[in-house]
N, C-alpha and C positions, 0 to 999 in steps of 0.2 A: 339514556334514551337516545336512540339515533337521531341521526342530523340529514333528512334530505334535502334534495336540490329543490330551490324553492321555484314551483312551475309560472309560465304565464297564466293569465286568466285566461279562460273558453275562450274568450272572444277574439281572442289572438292563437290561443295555441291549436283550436280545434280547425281553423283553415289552413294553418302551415299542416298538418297531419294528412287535410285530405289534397290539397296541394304534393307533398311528398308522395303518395302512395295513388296520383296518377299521371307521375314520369313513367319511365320506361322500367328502371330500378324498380318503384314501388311494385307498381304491376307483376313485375317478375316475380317480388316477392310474397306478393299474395296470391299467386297462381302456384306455387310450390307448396307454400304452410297449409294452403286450402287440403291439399290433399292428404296433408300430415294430419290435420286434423277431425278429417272426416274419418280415417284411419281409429283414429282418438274417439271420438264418440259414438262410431258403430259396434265398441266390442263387445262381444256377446257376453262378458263379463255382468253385463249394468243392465239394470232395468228400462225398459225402454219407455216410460212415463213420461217424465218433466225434465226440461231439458231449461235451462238457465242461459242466457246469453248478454256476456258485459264485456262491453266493449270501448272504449274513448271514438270509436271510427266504424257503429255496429253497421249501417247502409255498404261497409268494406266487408263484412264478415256475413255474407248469408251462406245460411248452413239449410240442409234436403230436410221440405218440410212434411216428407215422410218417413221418416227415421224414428224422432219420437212423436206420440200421442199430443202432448201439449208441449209447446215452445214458448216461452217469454224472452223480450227485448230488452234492458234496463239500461237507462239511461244516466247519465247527471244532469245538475241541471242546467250547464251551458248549453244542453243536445235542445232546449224549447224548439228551435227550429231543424228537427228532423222527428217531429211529432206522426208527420205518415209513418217512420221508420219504427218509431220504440213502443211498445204498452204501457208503460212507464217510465214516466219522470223522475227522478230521485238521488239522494246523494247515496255512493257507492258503499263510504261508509256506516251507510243506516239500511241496509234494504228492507223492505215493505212484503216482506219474503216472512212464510210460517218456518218456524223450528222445524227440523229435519223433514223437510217438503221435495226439496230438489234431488231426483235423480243422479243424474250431470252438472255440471255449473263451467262455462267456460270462459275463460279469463283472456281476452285475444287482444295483448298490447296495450293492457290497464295499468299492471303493476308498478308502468315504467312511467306514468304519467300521472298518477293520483298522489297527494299528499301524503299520506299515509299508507304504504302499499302490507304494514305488518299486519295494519287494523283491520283492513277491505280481507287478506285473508282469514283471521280470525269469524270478522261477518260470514265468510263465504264457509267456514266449517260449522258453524252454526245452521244454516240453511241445509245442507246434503244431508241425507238420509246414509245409515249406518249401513257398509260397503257402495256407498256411493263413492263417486270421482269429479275429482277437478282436473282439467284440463289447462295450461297456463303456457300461452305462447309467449314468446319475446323476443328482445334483439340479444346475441349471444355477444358478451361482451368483449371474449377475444375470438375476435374475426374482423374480417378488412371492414364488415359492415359495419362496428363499433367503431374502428379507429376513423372513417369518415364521420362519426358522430363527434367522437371528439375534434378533428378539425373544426366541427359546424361548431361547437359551443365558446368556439374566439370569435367568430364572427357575433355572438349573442341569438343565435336562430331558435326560434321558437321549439323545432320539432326535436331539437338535439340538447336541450335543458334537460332531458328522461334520468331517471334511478340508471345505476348499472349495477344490477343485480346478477351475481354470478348461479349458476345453476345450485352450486354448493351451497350457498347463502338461502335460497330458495328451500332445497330439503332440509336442511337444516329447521328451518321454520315448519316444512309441513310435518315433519317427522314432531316436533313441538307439539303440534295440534292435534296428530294420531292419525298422519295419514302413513301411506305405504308407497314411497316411487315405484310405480312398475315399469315406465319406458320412457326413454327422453331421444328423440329423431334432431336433424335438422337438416336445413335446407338452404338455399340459396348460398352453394359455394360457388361463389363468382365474386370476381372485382365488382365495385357499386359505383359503374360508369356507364351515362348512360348512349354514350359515342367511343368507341366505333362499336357495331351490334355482336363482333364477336363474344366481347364479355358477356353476353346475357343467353349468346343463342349455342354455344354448346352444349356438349354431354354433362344432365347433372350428375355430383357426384353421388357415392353411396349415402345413404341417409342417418349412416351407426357411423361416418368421418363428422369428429367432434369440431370439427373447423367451420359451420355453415356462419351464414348473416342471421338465422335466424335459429329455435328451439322450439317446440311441444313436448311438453312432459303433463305426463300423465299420474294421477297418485290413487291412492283408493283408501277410504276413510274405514280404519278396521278398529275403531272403537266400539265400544258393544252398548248399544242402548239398553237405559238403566229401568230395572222390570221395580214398581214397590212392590214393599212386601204385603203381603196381607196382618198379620199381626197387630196386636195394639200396642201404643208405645209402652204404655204400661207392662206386656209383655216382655217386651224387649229389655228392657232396662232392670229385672227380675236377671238376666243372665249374669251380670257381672258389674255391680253396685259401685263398687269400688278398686277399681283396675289398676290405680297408681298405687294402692295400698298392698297389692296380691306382693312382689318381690318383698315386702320390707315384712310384711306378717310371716313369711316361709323363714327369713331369717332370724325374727323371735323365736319362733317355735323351734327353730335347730341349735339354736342358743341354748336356749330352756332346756331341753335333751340333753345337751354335749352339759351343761353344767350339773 
């Protein structure tokens, strides 16, 4: 069983996150993934129904609430106070979510901060609807943006305790679960400083240069939901009685002949 980094509680780690993400850096970096991700959940691919939004910092992540028909917010439960912000309260890894309900499900900077990030996605295949899509932002772990993570976690800082979950570690799992990576973008290729403004205010780069602060990978869940049969079991079980017995009676019988 893997070993994560053990998080602060909410009540400490949930204002270092939104402290961090309104420096100059943060900002930056939500004004770039924003676009990556709306990119991510308008493709004409997906049904445009139900749309999932889990977030550790969801008041940071509003997504066009004419895209899809219904949206939900979900929250944990350190989030009680951003009750305007969620529809729901709840632990990430239980949602309060029907079997293959969700369209979309988007995961914007959860995976790196929840206890469990195997479980929350196993939860999150559970929920999407068969060629539905998760969407799963991050910090990319080799980029100058991680390596100032790792400086931050000598100092003991809240925001920089997070999972470093590499992309590859990532498909790996969703491919486990039956999804399909079709695209993974990033962004914020810049030094993560927030003086002098050159770092933040030049040309970004291409969004397919593997090197950004940040990631959107996109997957699409091509398991095929399971139809019953109509049949009685009684039927079914008339086809083939005794299945572990079929190889060893064909060898009697050719025994018996050859002798």
């Amino acid at each position: 069983m893997a070993k994560w980094r053990t998080q602060h509680s909410p009540e400490v780690l949930l204002p270092a996150l939104r402290r961090w993400f309104q420096t100059e850096v943060g900002r930056t970096v939500l004004a770039e993934e924003r676009g990556l991700i709306a990119g991510a959940i308008t493709d004409t691919s997906t049904a445009k129904y139900n749309l999932l939004n889990l977030s550790v910092i969801p008041e940071r992540c509003p997504l066009d609430a004419k895209v899809y028909q219904r949206q939900f917010c979900l929250g944990g439960i350190g989030h009680y106070g951003l009750s305007q912000v969620l529809d729901v309260v709840c632990d990430f890894e239980e949602l309060p979510v029907a079997n293959e309900s969700q369209d979309v499900v988007l995961l914007h900077h959860l995976l790196e901060f929840v206890g469990d990030p195997h479980r929350v996605l196993r939860e999150v295949e559970r929920v999407i609807v068969p060629h539905g899509k998760v969407v799963i932002c991050g910090i990319n772990p080799y980029s100058a943006l991680a390596l100032r993570g790792y400086l931050g976690r000598f100092k003991h800082s809240a925001m920089w305790q997070n999972h470093s979950l590499s992309l590859h570690r990532i498909s790996d799992w969703l491919s486990l679960l039956g999804f399909d990576v079709n695209l993974v973008e990033y962004a914020f290729h810049r030094l993560p400083l927030n003086s002098p403004s050159f770092f933040l205010s030049h040309k970004p780069a291409p969004k397919s240069l593997p090197m950004g602060g940040v990631f959107v990978l996109s997957a699409t869940k091509y398991r095929a939901p399971m139809t019953p049969t109509l049949e009685k079991p009684a039927s079914r079980a008339k086809i083939l009685r005794h299945p572990a017995m079929v190889g060893a009676t064909r060898n009697i019988k050719a025994r018996a002949d050859y002798e």
